[in-house]
C-alpha positions, -999 to 999 in steps of 0.1 A, spaced: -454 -577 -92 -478 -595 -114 -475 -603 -151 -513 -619 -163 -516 -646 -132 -480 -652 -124 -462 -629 -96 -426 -619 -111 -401 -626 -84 -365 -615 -81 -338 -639 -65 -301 -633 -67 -270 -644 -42 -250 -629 -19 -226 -607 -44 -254 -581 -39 -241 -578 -1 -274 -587 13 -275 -613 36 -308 -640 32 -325 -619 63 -313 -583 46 -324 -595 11 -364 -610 24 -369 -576 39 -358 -560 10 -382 -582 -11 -364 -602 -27 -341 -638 -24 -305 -647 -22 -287 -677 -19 -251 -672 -5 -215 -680 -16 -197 -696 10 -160 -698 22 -140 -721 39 -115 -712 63 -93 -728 94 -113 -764 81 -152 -752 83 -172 -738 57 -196 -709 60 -222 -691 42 -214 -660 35 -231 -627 58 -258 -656 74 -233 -678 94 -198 -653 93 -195 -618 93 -171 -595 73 -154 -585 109 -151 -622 122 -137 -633 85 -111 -609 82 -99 -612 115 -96 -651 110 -74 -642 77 -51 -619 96 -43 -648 119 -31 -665 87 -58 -686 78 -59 -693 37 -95 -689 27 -114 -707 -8 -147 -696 -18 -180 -715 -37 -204 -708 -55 -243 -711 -46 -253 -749 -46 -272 -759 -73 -294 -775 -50 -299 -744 -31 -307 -728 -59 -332 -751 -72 -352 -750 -35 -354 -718 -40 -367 -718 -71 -389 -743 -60 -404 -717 -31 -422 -699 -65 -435 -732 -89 -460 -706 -101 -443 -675 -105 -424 -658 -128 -389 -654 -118 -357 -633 -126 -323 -642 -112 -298 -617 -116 -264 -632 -108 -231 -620 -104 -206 -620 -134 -199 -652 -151 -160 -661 -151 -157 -646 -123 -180 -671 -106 -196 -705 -112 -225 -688 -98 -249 -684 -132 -239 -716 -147 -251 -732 -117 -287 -711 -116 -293 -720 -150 -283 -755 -143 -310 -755 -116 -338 -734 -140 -333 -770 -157 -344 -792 -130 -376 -771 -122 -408 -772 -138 -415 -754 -168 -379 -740 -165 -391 -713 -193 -408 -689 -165 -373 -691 -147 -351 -660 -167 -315 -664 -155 -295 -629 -162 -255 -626 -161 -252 -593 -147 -215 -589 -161 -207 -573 -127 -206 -577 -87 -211 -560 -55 -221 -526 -59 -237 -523 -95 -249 -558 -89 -264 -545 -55 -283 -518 -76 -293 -540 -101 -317 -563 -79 -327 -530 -62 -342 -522 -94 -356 -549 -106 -372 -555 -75 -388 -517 -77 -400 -526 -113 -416 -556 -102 -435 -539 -75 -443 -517 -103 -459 -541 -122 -436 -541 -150 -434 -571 -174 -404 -597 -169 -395 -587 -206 -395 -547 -197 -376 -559 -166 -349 -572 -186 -345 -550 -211 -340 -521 -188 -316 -541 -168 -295 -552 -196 -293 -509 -203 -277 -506 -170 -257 -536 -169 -234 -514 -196 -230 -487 -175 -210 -506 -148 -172 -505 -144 -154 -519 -114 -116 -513 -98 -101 -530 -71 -71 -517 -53 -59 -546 -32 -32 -539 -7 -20 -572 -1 -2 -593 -35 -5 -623 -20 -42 -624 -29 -40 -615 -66 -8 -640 -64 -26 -668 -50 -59 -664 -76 -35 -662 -102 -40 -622 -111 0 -614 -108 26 -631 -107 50 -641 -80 82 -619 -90 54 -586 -98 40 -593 -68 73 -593 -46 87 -558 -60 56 -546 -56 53 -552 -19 87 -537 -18 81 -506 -36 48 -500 -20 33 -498 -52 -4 -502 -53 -22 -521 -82 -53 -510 -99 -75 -542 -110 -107 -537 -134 -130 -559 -148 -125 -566 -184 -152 -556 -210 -172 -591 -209 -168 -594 -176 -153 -623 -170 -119 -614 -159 -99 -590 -136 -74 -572 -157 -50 -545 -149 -58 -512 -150 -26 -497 -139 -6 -491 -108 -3 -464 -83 26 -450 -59 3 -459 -27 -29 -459 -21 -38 -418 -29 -20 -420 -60 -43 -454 -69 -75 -437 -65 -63 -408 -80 -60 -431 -113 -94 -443 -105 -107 -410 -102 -94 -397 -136 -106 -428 -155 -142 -428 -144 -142 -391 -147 -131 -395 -182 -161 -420 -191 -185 -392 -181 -198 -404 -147 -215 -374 -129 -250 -365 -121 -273 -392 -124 -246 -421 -117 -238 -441 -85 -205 -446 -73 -202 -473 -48 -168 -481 -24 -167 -508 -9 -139 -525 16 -124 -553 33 -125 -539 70 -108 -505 57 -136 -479 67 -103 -453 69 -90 -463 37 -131 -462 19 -138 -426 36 -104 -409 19 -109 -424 -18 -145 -408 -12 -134 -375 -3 -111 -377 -32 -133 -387 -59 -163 -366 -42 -139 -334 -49 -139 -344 -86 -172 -355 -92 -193 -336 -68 -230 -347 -86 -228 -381 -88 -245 -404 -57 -221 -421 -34 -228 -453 -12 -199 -468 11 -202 -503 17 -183 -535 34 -175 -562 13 -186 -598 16 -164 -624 26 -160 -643 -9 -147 -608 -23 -121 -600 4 -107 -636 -3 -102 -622 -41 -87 -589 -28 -74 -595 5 -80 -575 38 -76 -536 32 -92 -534 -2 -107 -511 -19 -136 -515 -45 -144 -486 -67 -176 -498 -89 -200 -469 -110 -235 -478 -129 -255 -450 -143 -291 -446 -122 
């Protein structure tokens, strides 16, 4: 992990899925997003759990979501005054959450050892991301070849969301009202993607119910060339069910590839609602 003098340390926040106690073991540092919900505010995995969240929205409680704060950010930059350090955050647009760690970089000391990285995605690919860096800092890699292998990977990752409840997408703006009413009606299911900067969720296309959905996810990143030597993570809001079809389903079409079912954090299932389904690849 050392680079002349300086130890190269790897921080990140809570999009990776690791709570602050999951990420230290893993060696490396998060600072989490938090929600607020029924009046109280909480960070995300360290003070509410997945479970307890979505239970708490199926009650009826609205949820809103934050970024890092800055001054979280900078204490934990300030844990490593002599050491190198790469952040690798999730997507910008899509988050506050690398505007604010560069905003922090700025307040330390010699900000220049402090190498803030969009990683253009979330969850999943994100998750791999740190995991990588981290193994290429134990390795002894330079910050420099730690970046530019990163930035390789970061263009490997695609993202779909399959939320089952419009209100969600409604609410952050992602459909509109009169969509989202004859879609509920229909029982249509929409497929989200991330745009090609990143900074958006975008349309992909729409499914009749859920097996049709993955179905369209299954074709698309099948089309792309994902296979052996790529990860393919699902991830869900409380929808274990739901996660272990859409495996079976794209397992069956892309037998080689490496697989990885995961629950998502509370500050996604407010973007997608309870029941959704995250379908993210990154080549390995």
């Amino acid at each position: 992990m050392k680079k002349g003098d300086l130890m190269v340390r790897i921080v990140s926040d809570t999009s990776t899925l690791y709570s602050t106690a999951e990420a230290q073991r893993a060696g490396f540092d998060v600072t989490p997003l938090s929600v607020t919900v029924a009046g109280k505010n909480y960070l995300e995995l360290d003070e509410i759990s997945s479970e307890t969240f979505v239970g708490m929205l199926r009650e009826g409680e609205i949820p809103v979501t934050s970024q890092p704060a800055v001054g979280g950010v900078h204490e934990l930059y300030e844990k490593y005054p002599d050491d190198e350090i790469v952040n690798v955050t999730m997507a910008l647009g899509l988050s506050g959450t690398y505007t604010g760690a560069v905003a922090a970089a700025s307040m330390c000391r010699n900000p220049e050892r402090i190498h803030v990285i969009n990683s253009r995605t979330l969850c999943g690919p994100h998750r791999y991301l740190v995991e990588k860096a981290v193994q290429w800092a134990k390795e002894g890699h330079s910050v420099e070849t730690i970046l530019e292998r990163l930035e390789k990977k970061m263009e490997t990752a695609k993202s779909y969301l399959l939320p089952v409840d419009y209100d969600y997408l409604r609410r952050g703006g992602r459909l509109s009202g009169l969509v989202s009413h004859v879609g509920k009606l229909a029982g249509l299911c929409p497929v989200m993607t991330q745009t090609e900067d990143g900074t958006r969720i975008t349309s992909a296309g729409i499914g009749r119910g859920f097996s049709h959905a993955i179905r369209h996810v299954q074709k698309a990143i099948k089309g792309i060339g994902t296979g052996t030597g790529w990860r393919i993570y699902i991830s869900h809001a409380d929808a274990l069910g739901q996660a272990e079809k859409a495996l079976q389903t794209l397992r069956a079409a892309i037998p080689d590839a490496s697989y990885e079912i995961l629950p998502l954090s509370p500050a996604f299932i407010t973007q997608g609602g309870p029941g959704c389904i995250a379908v993210q690849i990154i080549e390995s």
